[in-house]
N, C-alpha and C positions, 0 to 999 in steps of 0.2 A: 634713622630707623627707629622704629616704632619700640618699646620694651614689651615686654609680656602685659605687666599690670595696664600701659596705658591704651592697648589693643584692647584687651575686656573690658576698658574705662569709656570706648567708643559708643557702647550703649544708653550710656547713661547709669545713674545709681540707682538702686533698689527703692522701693516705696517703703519708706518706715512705717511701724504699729501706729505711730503718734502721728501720722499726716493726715488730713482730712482736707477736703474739699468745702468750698462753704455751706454747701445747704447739707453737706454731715454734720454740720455744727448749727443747723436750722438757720443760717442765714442769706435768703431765697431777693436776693436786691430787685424790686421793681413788681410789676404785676403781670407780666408774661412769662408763659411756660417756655422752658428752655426745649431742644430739639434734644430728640434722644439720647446723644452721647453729650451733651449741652459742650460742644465744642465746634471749633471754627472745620468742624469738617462736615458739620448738619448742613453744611451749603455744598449742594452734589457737585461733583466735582474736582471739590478744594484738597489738595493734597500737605502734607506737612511732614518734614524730616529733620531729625536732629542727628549731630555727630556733638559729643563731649570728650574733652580731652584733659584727663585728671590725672599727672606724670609726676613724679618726684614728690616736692617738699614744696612746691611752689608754684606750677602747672595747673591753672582751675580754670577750663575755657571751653569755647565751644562754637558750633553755631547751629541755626537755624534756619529753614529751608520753604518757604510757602508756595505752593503752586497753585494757581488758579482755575487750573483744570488740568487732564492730563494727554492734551493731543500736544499740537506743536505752537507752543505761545507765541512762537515769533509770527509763526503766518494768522493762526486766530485771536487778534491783540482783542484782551479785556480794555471797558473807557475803566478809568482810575483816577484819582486826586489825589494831592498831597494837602495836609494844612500842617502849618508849624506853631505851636505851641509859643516855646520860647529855644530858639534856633542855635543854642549853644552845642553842636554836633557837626555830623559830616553825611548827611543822608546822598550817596552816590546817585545820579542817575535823575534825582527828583525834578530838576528842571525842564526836559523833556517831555515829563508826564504834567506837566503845569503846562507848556505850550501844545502837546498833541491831545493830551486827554486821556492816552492808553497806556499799558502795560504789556511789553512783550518777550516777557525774561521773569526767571522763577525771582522773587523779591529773597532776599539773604539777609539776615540779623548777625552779627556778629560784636565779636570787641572791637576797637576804637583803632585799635592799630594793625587790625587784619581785614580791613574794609578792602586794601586794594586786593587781599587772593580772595576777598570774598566774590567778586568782578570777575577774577581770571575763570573765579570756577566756574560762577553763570556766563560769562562771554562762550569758553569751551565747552560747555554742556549743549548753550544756542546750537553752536556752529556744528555740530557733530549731529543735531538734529536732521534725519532725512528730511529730502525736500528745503535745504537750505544752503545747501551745496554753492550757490551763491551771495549769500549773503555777506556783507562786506561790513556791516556797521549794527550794533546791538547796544541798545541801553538798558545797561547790568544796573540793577536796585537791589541796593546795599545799605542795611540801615544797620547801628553802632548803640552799643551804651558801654561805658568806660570799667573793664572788671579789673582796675588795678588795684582794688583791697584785698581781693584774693587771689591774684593770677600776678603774676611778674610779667605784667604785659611786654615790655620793654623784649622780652626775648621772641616774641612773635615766632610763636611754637606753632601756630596755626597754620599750615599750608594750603595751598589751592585744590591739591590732591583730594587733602580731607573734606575741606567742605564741599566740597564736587559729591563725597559721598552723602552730605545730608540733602543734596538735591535725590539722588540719584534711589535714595532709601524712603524718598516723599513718599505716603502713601494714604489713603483714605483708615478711615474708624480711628478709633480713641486715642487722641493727643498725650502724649505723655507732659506733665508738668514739674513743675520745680526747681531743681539744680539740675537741671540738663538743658544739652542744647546751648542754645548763646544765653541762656541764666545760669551758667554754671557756677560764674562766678560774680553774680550781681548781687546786690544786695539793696532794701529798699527801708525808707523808715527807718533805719539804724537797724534791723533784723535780714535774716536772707531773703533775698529776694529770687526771680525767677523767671521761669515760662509759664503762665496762664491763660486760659483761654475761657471762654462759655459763647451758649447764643441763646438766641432766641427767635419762638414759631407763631408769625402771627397768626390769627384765629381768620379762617374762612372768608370772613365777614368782611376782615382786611388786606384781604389780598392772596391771604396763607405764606406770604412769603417768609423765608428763614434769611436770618442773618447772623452772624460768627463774628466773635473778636479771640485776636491771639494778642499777648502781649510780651514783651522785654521788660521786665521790672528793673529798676535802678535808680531810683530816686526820693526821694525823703520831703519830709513834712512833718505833718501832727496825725496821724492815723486816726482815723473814721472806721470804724467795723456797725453798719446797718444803724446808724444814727449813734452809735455809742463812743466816747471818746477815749478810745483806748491808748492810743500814745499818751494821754496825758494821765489816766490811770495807772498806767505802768511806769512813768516819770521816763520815758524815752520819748524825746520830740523836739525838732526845729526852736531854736529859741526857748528852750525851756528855762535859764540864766534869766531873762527879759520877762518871766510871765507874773502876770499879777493874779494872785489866786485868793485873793480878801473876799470875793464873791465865789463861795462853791459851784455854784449854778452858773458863771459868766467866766469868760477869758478876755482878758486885754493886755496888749503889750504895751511895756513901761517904756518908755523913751529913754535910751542908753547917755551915757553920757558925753560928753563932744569927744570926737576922735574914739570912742571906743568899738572896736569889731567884735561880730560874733565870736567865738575861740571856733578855734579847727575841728574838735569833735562836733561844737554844732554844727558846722558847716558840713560834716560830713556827712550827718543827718540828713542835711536836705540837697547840697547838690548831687549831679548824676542826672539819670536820661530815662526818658522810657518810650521802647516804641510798640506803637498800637496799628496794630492791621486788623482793616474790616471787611471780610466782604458778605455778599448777599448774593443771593438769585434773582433779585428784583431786577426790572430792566431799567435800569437808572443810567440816566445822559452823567457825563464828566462833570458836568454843572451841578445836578443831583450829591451827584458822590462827592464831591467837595462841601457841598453842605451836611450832610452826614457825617465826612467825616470831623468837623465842625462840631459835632453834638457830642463824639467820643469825647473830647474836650472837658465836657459835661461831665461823663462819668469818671473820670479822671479825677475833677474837684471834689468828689461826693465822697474819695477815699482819704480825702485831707492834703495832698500834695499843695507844694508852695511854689511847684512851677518858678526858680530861685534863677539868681544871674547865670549860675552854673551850669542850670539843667538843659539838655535837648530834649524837647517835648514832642513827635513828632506821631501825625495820622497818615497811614496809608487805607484808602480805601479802594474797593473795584466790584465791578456788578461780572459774574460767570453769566448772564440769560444770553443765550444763544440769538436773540431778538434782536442785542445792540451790540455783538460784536463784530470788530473790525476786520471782516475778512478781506481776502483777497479778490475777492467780486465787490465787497462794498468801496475797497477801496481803491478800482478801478474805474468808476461809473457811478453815477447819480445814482442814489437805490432810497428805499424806503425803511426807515428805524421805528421798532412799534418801542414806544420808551412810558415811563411812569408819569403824570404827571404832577403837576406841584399840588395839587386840592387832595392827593394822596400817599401824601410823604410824611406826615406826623406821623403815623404810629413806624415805622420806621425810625423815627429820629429819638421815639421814646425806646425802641427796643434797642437802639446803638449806646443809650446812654447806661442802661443797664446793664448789657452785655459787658460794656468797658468796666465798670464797677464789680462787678463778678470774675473776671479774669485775672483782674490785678490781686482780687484775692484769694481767689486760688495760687496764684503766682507766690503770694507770701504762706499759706495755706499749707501746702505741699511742698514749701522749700525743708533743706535740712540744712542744721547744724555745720557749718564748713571750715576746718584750718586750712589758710594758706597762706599767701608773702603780702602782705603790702609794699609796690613799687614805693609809697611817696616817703615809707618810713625806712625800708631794705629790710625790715625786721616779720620776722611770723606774725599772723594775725588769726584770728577765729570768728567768724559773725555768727550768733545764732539765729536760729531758728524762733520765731514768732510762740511765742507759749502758748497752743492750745488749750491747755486747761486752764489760765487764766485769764482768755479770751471768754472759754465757755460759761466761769465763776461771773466776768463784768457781763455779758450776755441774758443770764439766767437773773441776774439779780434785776437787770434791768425787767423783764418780764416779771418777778413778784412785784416789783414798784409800781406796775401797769394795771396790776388787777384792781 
């Protein structure tokens, strides 16, 4: 049974004075205007719910809930792809969507060790669907980043219950971001990390189509903020022990000495996970959408990530156009898919690279400050929050150097 605090804890935490979003802090990644709410729910349709669970001394978890529209996904399957980055993780489900091309279950983000009730919940949510009254078999998508710096994962406080509520609370307009959700207790870059999202609206010209990234932040490298090298301005970063800084202007890493390893804080910098969901209204074949999600990739590097032996790097992508989903007339009979084709997939692949780059910063952007346990030490820990105003000092300064 739930306590009082961790029941009011199910929403999520408050938006501190000091959170900003990145283009509050003028930094606008790429050359396309984002969609109104500049989140993965300008893709009509796409629905999104968190449940955060923030109990005791040691409790920092959560999850997250995506739906790609809101009739019955099992009978209207979206096409979808997976790409894997670097496959150190447990993406539930993702094989399936590699061999059929769809998606027919709300995708789920959680922690590492609550993957399987993340399943129960979307398997039970499926089946309870009207009109599924027979359905015997469902591929639950269940995607992980590991929050044991601040959650005492080991206790898997997580139930199937709760997350069933972050399906069941999906809803369309404004994404909530940061330590909520399954970023409750993530952390990225050695600062907190989060749930981020942005998109973007192509112009007329190109089709008009929108596209949306949500992201899981968890993972570490050398931070990138809009070309600026701020992990290493802030002496937080992947290998910072290894870095040669004789050229102010230039970075190269020194060659360790034989048998020597990173130390564990570096390590802790850069390993971890991050998972990135795309979708669009474009009418984009599974073929398509794997190449897109290919390009999140992209903006993924642009934020400094080192993509590490440790990290799961993982793209979920999927098209909601009504054109190329899998119904149950299409998937009785030969029928006709009006879909994208290849001569009109760049600007696409340039606005998936953007959107990913803008999400993850947001993600860090709007995290907060968090004590909680670290399983690997049994001891309390704290990760902060990303310093905005030392962000906005390495920012600003870079703009008088410009003029």
């Amino acid at each position: 049974m739930l306590t009082m605090a961790a029941a009011c804890a199910l929403g999520g935490p408050g938006r501190a004075e000091d959170d900003a979003r990145a283009r509050d802090l003028g930094v606008a990644p790429g050359i396309f205007a984002p969609g109104p709410l500049n989140a993965i729910t300008d893709v009509g349709g796409v629905r999104v719910g968190h449940v955060t669970l923030i109990k005791g001394p040691d409790i920092r978890t959560g999850a997250t809930a995506i739906l790609p529209h809101g009739g019955n996904l099992y009978q209207d399957k979206v096409p979808a792809a997976v790409i894997v980055g670097n496959g150190y993780g447990k993406l539930m489900g993702s094989t399936q969507i590699r061999e059929l091309g769809e998606i027919e279950s709300p995708i789920v983000l959680t922690n590492t060790l609550s993957v399987p009730e993340g399943a129960v919940a979307a398997i039970e949510w499926t089946l309870d669907r009207p009109g599924n009254e027979k359905v015997g078999s469902v591929n639950a998508v269940v995607g992980e980043t590991n929050d044991g710096g601040l959650n005492n994962i080991r206790k898997r406080a997580l139930t199937a219950k709760l997350i069933r509520r972050a399906i069941e609370k999906a809803k369309k307009g404004p994404v909530e971001e940061g330590a909520v959700g399954a970023g409750t207790g993530t952390r990225a870059f050695g600062w907190k990390g989060g749930v981020g999202t942005s998109s973007r609206k192509l112009p007329d010209a190109l089709g008009g189509w929108t596209l949306g990234v949500l992201v899981q932040s968890n993972f570490g490298g050398v931070l990138m903020i809009d070309g600026v090298r701020v992990g290493e301005a802030l002496g937080q970063y992947y290998l910072k022990e290894h870095a040669d800084k004789g050229d102010a202007d230039a970075l190269s890493l020194t060659v360790p000495p034989a048998g020597h390893a990173p130390s564990a804080e570096a390590l802790a910098k850069a390993d971890g996970s991050v998972m990135i969901v795309v979708a669009t209204d474009a009418p984009l074949s599974d073929r398509n959408l794997e190449r897109l999600a290919n390009r999140a990739l992209a903006g993924l590097a642009r934020t400094g990530a080192s993509m590490t032996n440790g990290s799961g790097d993982y793209v979920i992508a999927f098209s909601t156009a009504r054109s190329v989903r899998r119904t149950p007339e299409r998937r009785s009979k030969v029928s006709t898919i009006k879909d994208l084709p290849n001569s009109l997939f760049s600007p696409l692949s340039q606005a998936a690279i953007e959107a990913t780059e803008e999400a993850i910063l947001n993600s860090l952007f709007m995290a907060q400050t968090m004590d909680g346990f670290n399983t690997g030490t049994g001891e309390p820990s704290r990760v902060e929050a990303l310093p905005l105003d030392k962000v906005r000092a390495l920012l600003e300064k870079r703009a008088r150097e410009s003029e």
